[in-house]
mmCIF file of the C-alpha atoms, coordinates in Angstrom:
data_MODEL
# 
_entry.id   MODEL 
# 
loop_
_atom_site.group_PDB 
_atom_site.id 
_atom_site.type_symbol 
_atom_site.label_atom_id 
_atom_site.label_alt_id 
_atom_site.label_comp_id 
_atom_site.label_asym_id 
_atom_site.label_entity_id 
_atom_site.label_seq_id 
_atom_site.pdbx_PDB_ins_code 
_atom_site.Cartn_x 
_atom_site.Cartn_y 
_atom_site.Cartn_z 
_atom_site.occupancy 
_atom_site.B_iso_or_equiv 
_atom_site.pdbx_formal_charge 
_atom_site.auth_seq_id 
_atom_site.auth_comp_id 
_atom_site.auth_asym_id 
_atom_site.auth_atom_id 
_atom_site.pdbx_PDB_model_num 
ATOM 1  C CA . UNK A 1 1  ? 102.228 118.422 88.391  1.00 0.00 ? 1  UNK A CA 1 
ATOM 2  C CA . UNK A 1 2  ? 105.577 118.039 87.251  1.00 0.00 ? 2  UNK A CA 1 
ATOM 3  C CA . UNK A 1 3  ? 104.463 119.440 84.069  1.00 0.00 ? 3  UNK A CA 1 
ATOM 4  C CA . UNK A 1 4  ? 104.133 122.838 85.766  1.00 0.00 ? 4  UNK A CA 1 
ATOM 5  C CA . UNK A 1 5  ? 107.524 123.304 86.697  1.00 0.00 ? 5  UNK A CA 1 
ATOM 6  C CA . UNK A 1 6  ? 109.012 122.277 83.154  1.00 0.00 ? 6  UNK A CA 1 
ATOM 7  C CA . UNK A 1 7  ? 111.529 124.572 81.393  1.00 0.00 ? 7  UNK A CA 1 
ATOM 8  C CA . UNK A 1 8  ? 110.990 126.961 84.551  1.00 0.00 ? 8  UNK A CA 1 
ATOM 9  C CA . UNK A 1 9  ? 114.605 125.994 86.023  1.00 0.00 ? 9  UNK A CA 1 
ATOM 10 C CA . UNK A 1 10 ? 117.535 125.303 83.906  1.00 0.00 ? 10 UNK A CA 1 
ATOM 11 C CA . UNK A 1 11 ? 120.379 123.849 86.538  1.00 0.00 ? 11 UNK A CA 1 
ATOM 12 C CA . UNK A 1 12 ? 123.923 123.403 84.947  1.00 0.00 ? 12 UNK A CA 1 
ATOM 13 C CA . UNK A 1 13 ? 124.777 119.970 84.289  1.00 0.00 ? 13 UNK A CA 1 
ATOM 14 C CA . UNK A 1 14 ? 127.525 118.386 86.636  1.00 0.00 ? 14 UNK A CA 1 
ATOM 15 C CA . UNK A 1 15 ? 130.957 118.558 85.717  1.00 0.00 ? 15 UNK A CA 1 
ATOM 16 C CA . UNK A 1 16 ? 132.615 115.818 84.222  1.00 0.00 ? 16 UNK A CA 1 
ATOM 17 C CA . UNK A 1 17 ? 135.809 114.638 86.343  1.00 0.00 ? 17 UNK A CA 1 
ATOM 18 C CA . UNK A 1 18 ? 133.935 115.069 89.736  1.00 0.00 ? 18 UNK A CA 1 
ATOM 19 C CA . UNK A 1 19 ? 134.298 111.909 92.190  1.00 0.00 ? 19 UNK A CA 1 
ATOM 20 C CA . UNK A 1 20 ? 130.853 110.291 93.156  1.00 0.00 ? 20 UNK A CA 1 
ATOM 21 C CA . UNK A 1 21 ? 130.185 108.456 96.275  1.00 0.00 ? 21 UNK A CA 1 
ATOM 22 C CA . UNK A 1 22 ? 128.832 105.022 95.723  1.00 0.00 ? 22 UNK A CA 1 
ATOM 23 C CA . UNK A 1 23 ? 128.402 105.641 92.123  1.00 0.00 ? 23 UNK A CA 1 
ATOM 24 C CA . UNK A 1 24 ? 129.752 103.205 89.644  1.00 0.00 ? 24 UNK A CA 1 
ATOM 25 C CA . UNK A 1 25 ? 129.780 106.018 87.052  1.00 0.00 ? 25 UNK A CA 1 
ATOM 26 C CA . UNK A 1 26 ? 130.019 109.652 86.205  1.00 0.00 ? 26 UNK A CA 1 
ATOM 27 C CA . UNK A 1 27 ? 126.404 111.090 87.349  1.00 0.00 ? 27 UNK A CA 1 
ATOM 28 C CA . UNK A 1 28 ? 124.389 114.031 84.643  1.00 0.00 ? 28 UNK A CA 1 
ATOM 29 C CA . UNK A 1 29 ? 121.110 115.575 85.499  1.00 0.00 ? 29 UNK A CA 1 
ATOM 30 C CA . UNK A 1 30 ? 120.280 113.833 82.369  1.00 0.00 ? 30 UNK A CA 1 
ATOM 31 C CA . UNK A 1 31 ? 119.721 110.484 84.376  1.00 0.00 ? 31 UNK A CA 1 
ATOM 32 C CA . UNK A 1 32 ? 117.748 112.091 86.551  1.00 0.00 ? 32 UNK A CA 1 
ATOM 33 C CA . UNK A 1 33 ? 114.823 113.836 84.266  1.00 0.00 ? 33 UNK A CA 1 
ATOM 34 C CA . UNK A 1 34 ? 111.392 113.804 85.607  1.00 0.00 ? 34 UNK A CA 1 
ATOM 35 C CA . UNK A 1 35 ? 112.584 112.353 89.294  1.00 0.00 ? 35 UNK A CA 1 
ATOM 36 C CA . UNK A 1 36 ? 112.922 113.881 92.716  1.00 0.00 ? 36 UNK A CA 1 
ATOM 37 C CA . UNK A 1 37 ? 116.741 114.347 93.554  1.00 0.00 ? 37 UNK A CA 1 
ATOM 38 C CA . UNK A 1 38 ? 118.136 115.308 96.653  1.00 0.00 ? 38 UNK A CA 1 
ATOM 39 C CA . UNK A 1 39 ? 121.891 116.288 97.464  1.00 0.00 ? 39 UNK A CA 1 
ATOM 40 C CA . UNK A 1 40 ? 122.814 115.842 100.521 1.00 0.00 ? 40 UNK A CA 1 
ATOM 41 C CA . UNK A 1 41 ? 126.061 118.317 100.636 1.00 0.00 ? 41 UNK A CA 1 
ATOM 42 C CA . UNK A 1 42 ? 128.608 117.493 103.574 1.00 0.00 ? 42 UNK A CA 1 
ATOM 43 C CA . UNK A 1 43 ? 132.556 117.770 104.494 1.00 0.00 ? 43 UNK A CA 1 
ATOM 44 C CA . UNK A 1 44 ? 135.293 116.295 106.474 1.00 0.00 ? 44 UNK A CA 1 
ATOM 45 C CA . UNK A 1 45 ? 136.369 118.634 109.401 1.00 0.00 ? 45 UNK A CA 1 
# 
């Protein structure tokens, strides 16, 4: 299945000097190739 959606989206990769929650090092889409991902996008208010 995954096969079918190959090469159809081609996201940015993330920028380098952006500050990752509970990660012990910068994150690329790289380490995430051919696994679900999700983002979970909040703020302070």
């Amino acid at each position: 299945m995954a096969a079918r959606f190959e090469g159809a989206v081609n996201a940015p990769d993330f920028p380098t000097d952006l500050e990752w929650l509970n990660a012990a090092r910068p994150l690329s889409l790289r380490n995430f190739r051919g696994k679900l991902v999700l983002l979970d996008f909040w703020t302070f208010c």
